[in-house]
C-alpha positions in Angstrom: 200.7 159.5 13.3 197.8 161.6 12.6 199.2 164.1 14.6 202.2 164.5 12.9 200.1 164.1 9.0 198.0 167.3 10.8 201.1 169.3 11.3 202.8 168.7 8.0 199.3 169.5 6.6 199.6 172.8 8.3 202.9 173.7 7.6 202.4 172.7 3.1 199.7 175.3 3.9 201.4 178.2 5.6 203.9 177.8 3.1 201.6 178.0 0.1 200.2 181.1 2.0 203.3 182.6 2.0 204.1 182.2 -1.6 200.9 183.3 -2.8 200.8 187.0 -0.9 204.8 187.0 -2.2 203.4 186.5 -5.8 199.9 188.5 -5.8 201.7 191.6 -4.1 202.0 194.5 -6.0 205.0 196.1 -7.1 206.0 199.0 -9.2 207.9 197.8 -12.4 210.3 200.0 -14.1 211.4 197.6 -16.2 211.6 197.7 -20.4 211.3 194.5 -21.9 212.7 194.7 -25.6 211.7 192.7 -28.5 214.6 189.8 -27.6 213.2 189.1 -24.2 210.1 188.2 -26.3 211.8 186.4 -29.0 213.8 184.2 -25.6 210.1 183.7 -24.1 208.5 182.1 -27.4 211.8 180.1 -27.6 211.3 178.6 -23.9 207.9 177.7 -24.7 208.9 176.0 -27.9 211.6 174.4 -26.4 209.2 173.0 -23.7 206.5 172.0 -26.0 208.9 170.5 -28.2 210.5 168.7 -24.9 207.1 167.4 -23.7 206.4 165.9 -27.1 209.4 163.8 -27.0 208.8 162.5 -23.1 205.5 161.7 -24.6 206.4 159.6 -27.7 208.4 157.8 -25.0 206.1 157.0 -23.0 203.8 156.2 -24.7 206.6 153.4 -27.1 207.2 152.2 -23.5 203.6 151.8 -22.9 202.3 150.2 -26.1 205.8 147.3 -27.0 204.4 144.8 -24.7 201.3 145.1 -26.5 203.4 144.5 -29.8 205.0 140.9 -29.0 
């Protein structure tokens, strides 16, 4: 059993490894970004602001009605 937790260990590490020299490699860009790819970024981290706020006022309904009765 220990063996086994070892080698999955191993493996979620190489795999980590992996993706971190993929992301922190350096590439040249040639690449414009105009002014709607920003305006589509602020909208996607509205939208997930906006969608954490409402798994939160669930949760936290779901958390406090048996307190209620």
């Amino acid at each position: 059993m220990e063996v086994e937790f070892r080698r999955r260990t191993r493996t979620v590490f190489h795999v980590f490894l992996v993706l971190a020299v993929i992301l922190l490699a350096e590439a040249p860009a040639e690449a414009y970004l105009d002014p709607g790819a920003g305006s589509m970024l602020v909208q996607l981290v509205l939208g997930g602001v906006a969608g954490l706020a409402v798994v939160g006022k669930l949760l936290w309904h779901r958390l406090t009605v048996p307190f209620r009765k």
